[in-house]
C-alpha positions as CSV (number, residue, x, y, z in Angstrom):
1,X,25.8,-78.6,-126.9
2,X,29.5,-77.4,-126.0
3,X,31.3,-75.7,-128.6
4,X,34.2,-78.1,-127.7
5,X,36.9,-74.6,-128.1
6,X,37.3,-75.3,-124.4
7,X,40.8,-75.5,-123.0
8,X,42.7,-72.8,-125.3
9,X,45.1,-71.0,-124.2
10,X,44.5,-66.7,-124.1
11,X,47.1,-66.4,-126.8
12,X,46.1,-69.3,-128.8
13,X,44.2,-68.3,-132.7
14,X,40.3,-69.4,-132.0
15,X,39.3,-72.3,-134.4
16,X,38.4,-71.1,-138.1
17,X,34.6,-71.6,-137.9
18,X,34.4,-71.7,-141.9
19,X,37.2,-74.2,-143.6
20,X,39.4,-71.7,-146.5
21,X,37.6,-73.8,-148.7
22,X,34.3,-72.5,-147.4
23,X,35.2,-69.0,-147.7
24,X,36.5,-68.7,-151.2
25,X,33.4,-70.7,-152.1
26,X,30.5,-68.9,-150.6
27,X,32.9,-65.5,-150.7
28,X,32.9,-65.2,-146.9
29,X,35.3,-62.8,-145.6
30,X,34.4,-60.1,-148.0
31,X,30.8,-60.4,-146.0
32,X,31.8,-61.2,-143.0
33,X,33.9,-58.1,-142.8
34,X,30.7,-56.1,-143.2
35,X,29.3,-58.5,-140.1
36,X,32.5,-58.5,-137.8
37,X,31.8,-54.7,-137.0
38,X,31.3,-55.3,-133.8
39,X,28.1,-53.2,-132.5
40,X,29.4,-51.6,-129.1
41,X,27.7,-48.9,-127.7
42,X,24.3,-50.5,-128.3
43,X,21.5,-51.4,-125.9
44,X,20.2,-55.0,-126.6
45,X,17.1,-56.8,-125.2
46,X,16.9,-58.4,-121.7
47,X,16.5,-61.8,-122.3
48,X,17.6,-65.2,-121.8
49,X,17.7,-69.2,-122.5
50,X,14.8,-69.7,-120.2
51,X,11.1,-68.2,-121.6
52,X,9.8,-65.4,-119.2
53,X,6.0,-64.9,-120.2
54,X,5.7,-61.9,-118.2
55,X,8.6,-60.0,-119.3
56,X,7.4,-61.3,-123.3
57,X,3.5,-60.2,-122.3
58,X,5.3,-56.6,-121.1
59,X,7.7,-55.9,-124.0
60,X,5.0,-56.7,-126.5
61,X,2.6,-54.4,-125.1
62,X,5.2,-51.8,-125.0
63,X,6.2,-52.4,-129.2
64,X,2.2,-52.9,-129.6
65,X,1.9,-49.2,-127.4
66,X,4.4,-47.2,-129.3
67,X,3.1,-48.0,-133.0
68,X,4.5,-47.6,-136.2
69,X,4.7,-51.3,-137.1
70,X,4.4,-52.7,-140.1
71,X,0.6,-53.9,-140.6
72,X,1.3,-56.4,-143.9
73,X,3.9,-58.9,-144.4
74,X,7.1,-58.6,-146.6
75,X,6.7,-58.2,-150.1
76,X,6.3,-61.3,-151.8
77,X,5.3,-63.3,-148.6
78,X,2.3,-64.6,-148.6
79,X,-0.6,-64.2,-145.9
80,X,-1.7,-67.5,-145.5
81,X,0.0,-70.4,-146.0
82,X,-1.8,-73.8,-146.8
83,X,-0.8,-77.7,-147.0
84,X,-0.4,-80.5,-144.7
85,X,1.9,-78.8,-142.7
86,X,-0.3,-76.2,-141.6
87,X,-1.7,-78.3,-138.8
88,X,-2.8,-78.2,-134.9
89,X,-2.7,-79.9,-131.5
90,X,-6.3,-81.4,-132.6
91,X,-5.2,-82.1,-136.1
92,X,-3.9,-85.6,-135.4
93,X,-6.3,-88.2,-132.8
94,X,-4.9,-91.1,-133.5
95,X,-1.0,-91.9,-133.6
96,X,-1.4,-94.2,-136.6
97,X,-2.0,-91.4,-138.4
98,X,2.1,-90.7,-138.2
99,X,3.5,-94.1,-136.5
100,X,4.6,-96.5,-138.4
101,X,4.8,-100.3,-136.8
102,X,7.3,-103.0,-137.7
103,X,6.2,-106.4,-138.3
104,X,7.3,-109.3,-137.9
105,X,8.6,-109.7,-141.6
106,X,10.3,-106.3,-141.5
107,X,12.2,-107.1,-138.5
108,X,13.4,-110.8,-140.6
109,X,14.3,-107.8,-143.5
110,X,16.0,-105.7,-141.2
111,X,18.0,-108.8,-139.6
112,X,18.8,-110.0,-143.4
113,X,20.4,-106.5,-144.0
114,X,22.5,-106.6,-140.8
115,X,23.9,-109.6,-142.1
116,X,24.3,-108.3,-145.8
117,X,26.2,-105.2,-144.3
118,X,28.8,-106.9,-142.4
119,X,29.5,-109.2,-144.8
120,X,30.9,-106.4,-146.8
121,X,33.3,-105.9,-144.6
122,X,32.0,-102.2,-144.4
123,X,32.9,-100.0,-140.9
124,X,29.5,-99.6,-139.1
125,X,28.9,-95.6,-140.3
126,X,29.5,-96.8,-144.1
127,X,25.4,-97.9,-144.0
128,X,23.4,-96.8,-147.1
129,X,20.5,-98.2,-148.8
130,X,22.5,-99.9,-151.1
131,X,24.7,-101.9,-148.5
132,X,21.4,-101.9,-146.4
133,X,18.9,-103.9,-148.4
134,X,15.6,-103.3,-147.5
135,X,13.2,-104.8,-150.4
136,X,10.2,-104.4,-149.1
137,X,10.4,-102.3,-146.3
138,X,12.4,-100.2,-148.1
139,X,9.2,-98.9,-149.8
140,X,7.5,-97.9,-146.9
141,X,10.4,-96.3,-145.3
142,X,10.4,-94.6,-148.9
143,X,6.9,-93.0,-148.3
144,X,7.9,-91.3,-144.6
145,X,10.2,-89.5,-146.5
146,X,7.6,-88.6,-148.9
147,X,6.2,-87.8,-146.1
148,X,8.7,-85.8,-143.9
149,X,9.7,-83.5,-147.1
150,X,6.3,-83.1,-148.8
151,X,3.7,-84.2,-146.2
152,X,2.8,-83.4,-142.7
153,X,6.5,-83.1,-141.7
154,X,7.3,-85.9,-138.9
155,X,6.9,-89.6,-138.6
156,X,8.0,-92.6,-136.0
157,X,8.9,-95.6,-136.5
158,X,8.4,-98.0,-133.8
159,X,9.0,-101.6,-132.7
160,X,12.8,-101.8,-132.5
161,X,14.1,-103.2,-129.3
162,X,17.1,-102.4,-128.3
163,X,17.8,-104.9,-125.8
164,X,17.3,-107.5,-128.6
165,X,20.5,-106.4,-130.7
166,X,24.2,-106.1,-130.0
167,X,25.3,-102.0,-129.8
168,X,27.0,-102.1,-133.0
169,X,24.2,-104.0,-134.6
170,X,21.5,-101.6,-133.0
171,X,23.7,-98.4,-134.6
172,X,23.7,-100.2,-137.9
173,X,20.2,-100.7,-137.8
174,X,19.0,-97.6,-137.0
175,X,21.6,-96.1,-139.2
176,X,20.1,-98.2,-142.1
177,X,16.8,-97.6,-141.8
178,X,17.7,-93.7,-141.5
179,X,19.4,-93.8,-144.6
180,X,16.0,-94.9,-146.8
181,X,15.3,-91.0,-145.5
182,X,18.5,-89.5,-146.4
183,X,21.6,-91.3,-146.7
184,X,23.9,-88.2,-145.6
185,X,25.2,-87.6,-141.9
186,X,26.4,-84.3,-140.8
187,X,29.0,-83.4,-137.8
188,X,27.3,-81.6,-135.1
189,X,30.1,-80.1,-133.0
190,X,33.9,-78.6,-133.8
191,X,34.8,-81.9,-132.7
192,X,33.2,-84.0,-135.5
193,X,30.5,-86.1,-133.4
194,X,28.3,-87.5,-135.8
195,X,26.0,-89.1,-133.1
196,X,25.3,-87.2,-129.9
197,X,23.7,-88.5,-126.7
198,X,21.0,-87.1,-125.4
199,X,21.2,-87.7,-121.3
200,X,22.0,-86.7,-118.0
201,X,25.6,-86.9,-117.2
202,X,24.3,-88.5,-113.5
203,X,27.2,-88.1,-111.5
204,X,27.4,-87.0,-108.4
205,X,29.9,-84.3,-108.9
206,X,29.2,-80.7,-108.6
207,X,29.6,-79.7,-112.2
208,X,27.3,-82.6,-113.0
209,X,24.5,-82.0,-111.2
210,X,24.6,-78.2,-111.9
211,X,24.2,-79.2,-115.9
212,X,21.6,-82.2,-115.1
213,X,19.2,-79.4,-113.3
214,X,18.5,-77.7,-116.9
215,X,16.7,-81.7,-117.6
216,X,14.5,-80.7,-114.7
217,X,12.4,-78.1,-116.6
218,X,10.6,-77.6,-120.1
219,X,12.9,-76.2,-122.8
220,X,11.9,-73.5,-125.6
221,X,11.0,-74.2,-129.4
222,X,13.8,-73.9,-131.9
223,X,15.0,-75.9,-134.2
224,X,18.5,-78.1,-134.8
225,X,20.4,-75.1,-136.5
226,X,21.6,-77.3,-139.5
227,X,19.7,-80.1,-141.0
228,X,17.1,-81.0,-143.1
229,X,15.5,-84.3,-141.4
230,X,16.3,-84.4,-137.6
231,X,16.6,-88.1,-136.5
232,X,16.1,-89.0,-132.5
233,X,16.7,-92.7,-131.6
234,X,15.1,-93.4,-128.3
235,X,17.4,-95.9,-126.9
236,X,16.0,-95.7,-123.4
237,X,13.0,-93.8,-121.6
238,X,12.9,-92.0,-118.4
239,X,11.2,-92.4,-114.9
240,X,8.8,-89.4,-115.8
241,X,8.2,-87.2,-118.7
242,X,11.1,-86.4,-121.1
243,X,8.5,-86.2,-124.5
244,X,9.7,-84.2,-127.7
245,X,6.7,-81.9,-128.4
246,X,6.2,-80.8,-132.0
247,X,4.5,-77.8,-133.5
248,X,4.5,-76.5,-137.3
249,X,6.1,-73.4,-138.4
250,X,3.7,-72.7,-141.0
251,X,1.4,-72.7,-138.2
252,X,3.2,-70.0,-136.3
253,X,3.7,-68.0,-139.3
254,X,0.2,-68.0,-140.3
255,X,-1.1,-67.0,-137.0
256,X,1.6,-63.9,-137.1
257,X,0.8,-63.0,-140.3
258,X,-2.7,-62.6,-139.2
259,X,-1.9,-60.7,-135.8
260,X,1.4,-59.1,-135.6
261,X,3.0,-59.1,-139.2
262,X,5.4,-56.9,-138.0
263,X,7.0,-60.0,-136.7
264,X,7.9,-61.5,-139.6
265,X,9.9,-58.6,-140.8
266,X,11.7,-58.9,-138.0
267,X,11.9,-62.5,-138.3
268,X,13.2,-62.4,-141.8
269,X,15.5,-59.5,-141.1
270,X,19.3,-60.7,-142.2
271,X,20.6,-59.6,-138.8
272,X,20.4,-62.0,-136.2
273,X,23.5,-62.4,-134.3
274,X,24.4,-66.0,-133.7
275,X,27.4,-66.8,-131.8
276,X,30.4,-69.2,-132.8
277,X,31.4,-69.6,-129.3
278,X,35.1,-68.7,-129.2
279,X,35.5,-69.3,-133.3
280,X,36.4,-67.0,-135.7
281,X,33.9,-65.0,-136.8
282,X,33.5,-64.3,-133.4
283,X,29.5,-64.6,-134.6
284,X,27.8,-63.9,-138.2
285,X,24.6,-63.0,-139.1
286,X,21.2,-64.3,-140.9
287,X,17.5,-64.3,-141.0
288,X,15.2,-66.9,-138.7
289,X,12.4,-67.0,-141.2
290,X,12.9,-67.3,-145.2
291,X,10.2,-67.5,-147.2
292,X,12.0,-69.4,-150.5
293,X,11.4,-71.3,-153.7
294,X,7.4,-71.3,-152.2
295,X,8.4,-72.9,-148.8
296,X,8.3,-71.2,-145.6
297,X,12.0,-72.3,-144.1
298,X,13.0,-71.5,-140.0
299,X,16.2,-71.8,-138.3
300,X,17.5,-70.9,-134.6
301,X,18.8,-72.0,-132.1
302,X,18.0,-70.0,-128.8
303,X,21.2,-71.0,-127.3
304,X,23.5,-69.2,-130.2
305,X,21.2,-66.4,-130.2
306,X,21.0,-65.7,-126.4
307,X,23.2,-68.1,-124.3
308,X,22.5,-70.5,-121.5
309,X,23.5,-69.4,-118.3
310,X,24.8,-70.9,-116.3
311,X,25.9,-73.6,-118.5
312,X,27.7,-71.2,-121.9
313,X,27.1,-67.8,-121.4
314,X,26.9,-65.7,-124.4
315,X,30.1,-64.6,-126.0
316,X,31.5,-61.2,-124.7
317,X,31.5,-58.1,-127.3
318,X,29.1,-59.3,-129.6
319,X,25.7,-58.2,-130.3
320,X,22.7,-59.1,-128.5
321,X,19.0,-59.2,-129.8
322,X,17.2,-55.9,-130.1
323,X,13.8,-54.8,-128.4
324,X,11.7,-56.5,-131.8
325,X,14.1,-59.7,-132.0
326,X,13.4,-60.3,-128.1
327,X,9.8,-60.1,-128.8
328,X,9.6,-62.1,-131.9
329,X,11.6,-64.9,-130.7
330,X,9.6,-65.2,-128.0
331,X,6.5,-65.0,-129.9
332,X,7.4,-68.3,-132.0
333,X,7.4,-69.8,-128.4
334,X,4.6,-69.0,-127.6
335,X,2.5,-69.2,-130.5
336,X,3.9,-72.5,-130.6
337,X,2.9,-74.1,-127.0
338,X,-0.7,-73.6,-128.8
339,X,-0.8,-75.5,-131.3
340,X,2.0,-78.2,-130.1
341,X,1.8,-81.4,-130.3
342,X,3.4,-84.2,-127.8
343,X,3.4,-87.5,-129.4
344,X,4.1,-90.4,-127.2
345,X,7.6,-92.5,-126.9
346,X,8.4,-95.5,-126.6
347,X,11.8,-97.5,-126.4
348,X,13.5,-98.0,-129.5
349,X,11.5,-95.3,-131.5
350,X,13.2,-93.8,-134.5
351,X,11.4,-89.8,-134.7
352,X,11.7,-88.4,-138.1
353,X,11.2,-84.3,-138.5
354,X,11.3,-82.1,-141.0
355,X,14.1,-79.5,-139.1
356,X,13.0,-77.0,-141.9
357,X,9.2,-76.6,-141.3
358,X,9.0,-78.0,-137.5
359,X,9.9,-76.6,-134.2
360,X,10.8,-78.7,-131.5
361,X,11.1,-78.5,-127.6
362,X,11.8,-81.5,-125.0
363,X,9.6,-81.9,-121.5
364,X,11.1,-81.8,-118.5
365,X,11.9,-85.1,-117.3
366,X,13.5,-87.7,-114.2
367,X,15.1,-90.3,-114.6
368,X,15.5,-93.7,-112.1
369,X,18.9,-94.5,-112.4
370,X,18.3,-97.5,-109.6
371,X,15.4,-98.9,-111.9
372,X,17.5,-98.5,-114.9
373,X,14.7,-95.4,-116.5
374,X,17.5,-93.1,-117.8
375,X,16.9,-90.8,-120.7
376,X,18.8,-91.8,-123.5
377,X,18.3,-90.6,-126.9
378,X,20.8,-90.7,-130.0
379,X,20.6,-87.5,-131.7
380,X,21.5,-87.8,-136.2
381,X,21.8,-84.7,-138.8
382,X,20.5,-86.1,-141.7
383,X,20.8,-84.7,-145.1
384,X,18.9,-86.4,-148.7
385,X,20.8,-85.4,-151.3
386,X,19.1,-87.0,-153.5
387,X,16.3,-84.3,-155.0
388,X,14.0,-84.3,-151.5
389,X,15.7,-81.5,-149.5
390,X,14.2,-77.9,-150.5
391,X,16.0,-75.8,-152.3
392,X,17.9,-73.6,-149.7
393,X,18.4,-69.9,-149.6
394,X,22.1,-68.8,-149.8
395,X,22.9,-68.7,-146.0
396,X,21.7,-71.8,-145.1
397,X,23.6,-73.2,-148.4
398,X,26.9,-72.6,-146.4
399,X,25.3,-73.7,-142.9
400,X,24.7,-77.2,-144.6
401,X,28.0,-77.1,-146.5
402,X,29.8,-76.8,-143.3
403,X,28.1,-79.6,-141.9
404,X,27.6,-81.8,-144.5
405,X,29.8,-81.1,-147.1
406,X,33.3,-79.5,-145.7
407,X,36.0,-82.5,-146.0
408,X,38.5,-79.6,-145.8
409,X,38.2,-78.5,-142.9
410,X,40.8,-80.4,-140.9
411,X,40.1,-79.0,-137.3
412,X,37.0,-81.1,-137.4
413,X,37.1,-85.4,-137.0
414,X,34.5,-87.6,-138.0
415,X,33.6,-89.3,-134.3
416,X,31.4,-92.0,-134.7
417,X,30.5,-92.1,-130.8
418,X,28.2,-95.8,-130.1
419,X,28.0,-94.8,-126.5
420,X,28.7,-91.6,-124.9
421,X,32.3,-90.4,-124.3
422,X,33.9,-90.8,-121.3
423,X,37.2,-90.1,-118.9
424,X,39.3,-92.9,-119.1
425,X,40.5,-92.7,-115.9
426,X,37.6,-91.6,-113.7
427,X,34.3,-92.4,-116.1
428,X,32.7,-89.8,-116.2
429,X,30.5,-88.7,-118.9
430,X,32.8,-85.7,-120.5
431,X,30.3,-84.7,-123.1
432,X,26.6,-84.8,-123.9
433,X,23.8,-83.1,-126.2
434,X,21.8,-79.9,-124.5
435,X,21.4,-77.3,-127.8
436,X,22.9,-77.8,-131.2
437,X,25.9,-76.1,-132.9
C-alpha cells in the first residue's frame, strides 16, 4: 500500500523509518551505515511488479548457459525439507480438511462475548481472549493455531454473517475470535492503520480508475513483509474471481533445492534491497529466505523490492536487483503457480496463514457495484506472543519490533479504521490496501 510520506515538502527531513529507540536497540546506524552506500554505477536486472515468463524463461537460460553455479545448498541447509507444510495443489480434496464451520452454539458463544466485552466498557480494538470469552469455542479456535504455527500453515473459519451484526460488533467479533490466534496487532503503514481495506477505490475519477486496473489482473506470490499470522476478513465478495491462492514455501524450497540450488544462495544472500519509500534509510537490506532454529522462514514483498509502476515507482538512487536476484524472485513465482492452491471464499470468512511459511497472491477480480458484489476484505498483522511464533532471525526481530513493538515511535498513530477512510468533503476513498509496508 502507500507509504503515506506523500505531500512533503523538497526540504522537509524524510520520516525516521526506525524509532531512536529501535536503533540503539538493534544497533542500527552503525549497520546501516555499511547499507546506505549507495551502489551507483551498477547495472541491475530488468524487471518489474508484473511477472514476465518470457523474459524469466530467457534470463534463466542465460545464468543456466554461463555456469559456475553453485550445485548444493548453503552449508547447514538442508536438501529436503519434510512436515505438513510441505504440501501440493492435490494435497488437500476436500475443504474440511482446513475449514472450520460455526454452529449454531458457537455463534450464541460468540454473541455472549460481544456482550461480555462491552460491558467492560473496553474501546472496540481492546478485544483479547480474556475480555472475549470464548469457553468452548475457544478450544477449537485454540487448535487452528496449533495448526497455523505447527501444522499445515492456514485455516478458515466460516459462517459469520456480516449483514447479521452492527459494524462495531462485526470488528469486535472478528477481532475476538483472531485474538484466540494471537492476541497482538501490528501497524501496517507510517500512518498507524491497524486494519486496511482491501477494495477498489470505484470512483469515477481518473486517478481512481488508473489504480482499480491493477484489480483487473493476477498478482505475484510474496508474502505480508511483517507478520507471523496474516488475517483476511472477507466482509464482502466480488462479481467474479477475487480468490487468495495459497502455496507453501517449503514447497518451493524443496523443489529449488532439488533443481537450481544456486537459488537459494541467492535467496538467503543478506543483500536484497528493500525500499522505505521516501524514509530514512532511504532502503536497507536482508535475506528473502532464512533457514533458522530448523524452520525454513521467507519474506518479500515484490513491491519494496521492485516497485509498481505506475502506481509507486521505485525510489531513485537506490539499488535494484541483480541478474540472480531477478531470476530467483521470479522462480518462487513460478514454482509457486505449481503447486498453488485456491481455496474457495465465502462472505464473512476469517483466512488464517502462516505469513512465515506461506506465499500468497490474489486473482484477478470484478466487482458489480449496481448488484452490491464489491470486493471487500479487512486485512490484520497478527502477532502470538505467547510461545507460538518461531523463533526469528535477527532482521526480522527488528521488522516485527517496528510493527509490533515500537510505542516510541511517535510519527506513527494507532488508526483503528472500521470502514475505509474517506475525503470529508468529496467522499472519496483516500486510501486502500494494494502491497504491504
Amino acid at each position: 500500500m502507500a507509504s503515506n510520506t506523500d505531500n512533503k515538502a523538497p526540504s522537509e527531513a524524510p520520516v525516521p523509518y526506525y524509532s531512536q529507540g529501535l536503533r540503539a536497540r538493534f544497533h542500527i546506524d552503525g549497520v546501516r551505515t555499511e547499507q546506505a552506500k549507495l551502489e551507483t554505477g551498477g547495472k541491475f536486472a530488468d524487471i518489474g511488479y508484473e511477472v514476465e515468463e518470457e523474459k524469466y524463461r530467457a534470463r534463466a537460460a542465460a545464468r543456466v548457459k554461463a555456469g559456475n553455479l553453485p550445485t548444493a545448498v548453503p552449508a547447514g541447509w538442508p536438501t529436503e525439507l519434510q512436515g505438513p507444510l510441505v504440501w501440493s495443489s492435490d494435497s488437500f480434496p476436500d475443504e474440511k480438511d482446513y475449514v472450520y464451520h460455526l454452529t449454531p452454539e458457537d455463534k450464541t458463544e460468540l454473541l455472549d462475548a460481544l456482550e461480555y466485552f462491552k460491558d467492560q466498557g473496553l474501546d472496540g480494538h481492546k478485544v483479547t481472549k480474556a475480555t472475549f470469552p470464548l469457553p468452548k469455542l475457544g478450544k477449537a479456535l485454540s487448535a487452528i493455531r496449533d495448526e497455523i504455527y505447527g501444522g499445515k500453515g492456514f485455516s478458515v473459519v466460516r459462517g459469520l454473517n456480516p449483514d447479521d451484526y452492527e459494524l462495531p460488533d462485526l470488528t469486535i467479533i472478528y477481532l475476538g475470535i483472531s485474538s484466540y490466534i494471537a492476541q497482538v496487532r501490528g501497524k501496517q503503514d507510517q500512518r498507524g492503520s491497524m486494519l486496511i481495506h482491501v477494495i477498489k477505490k470505484g470512483d469515477p475519477s481518473p486517478d481512481s480508475t488508473a489504480f482499480d486496473e491493477q484489480y483487473s489482473e493476477d498478482k505475484p506470490f510474496h508474502t505480508d513483509t511483517v507478520t507471523d499470522t496474516l488475517c483476511l476478513f472477507t466482509q464482502s465478495l466480488a462479481a467474479s474471481g477475487g480468490r487468495s491462492v495459497l502455496a507453501s514455501a517449503y514447497t518451493v524450497y524443496n523443489e529449488l533445492a532439488a533443481t537450481r540450488p544456486d537459488l537459494i544462495h541467492t535467496l538467503a544472500a543478506p543483500d536484497w534491497p528493500f525500499d522505505t519509500y521516501g524514509r530514512d534509510p532511504a532502503f536497507y537490506k536482508r535475506a528473502l529466505m532464512y533457514h533458522h532454529d530448523d524452520k525454513l522462514i521467507t519474506s518479500f514483498s515484490r513491491r519494496l523490492l521492485v516497485g509498481h509502476l505506475p502506481f509507486e515507482p521505485r525510489s531513485a538512487g537506490i539499488p535494484g536487483l541483480t541478474e540472480a536476484q531477478a531470476e530467483a524472485l521470479d522462480a518462487v513465482h513460478f514454482i509457486a503457480r505449481k503447486h498453488e492452491i485456491k481455496p474457495r471464499m465465502e462472505k464473512g470468512d476469517l483466512r488464517f496463514i502462516n505469513n512465515m511459511a506461506l506465499l500468497h497472491r490474489r486473482e484477478a477480480f470484478e466487482n458489480d457495484n449496481a448488484a452490491g458484489a464489491a470486493r471487500h476484505l479487512v486485512r490484520i498483522w497478527l502477532h502470538n506472543d505467547e510461545g507460538y511464533c518461531w523463533n526469528l532471525p535477527a532482521p526480522l526481530r527488528l521488522a516485527w519490533a517496528r510493527v509490533f513493538e515500537d510505542e516510541e515511535d511517535k510519527s506513527r498513530g494507532e488508526h483503528w479504521d472500521l470502514e475505509p477512510v474517506r475525503n470529508p468533503h468529496t467522499g472519496k476513498i483516500l486510501s486502500v490496501g494494494g502491497s504491504c509496508d
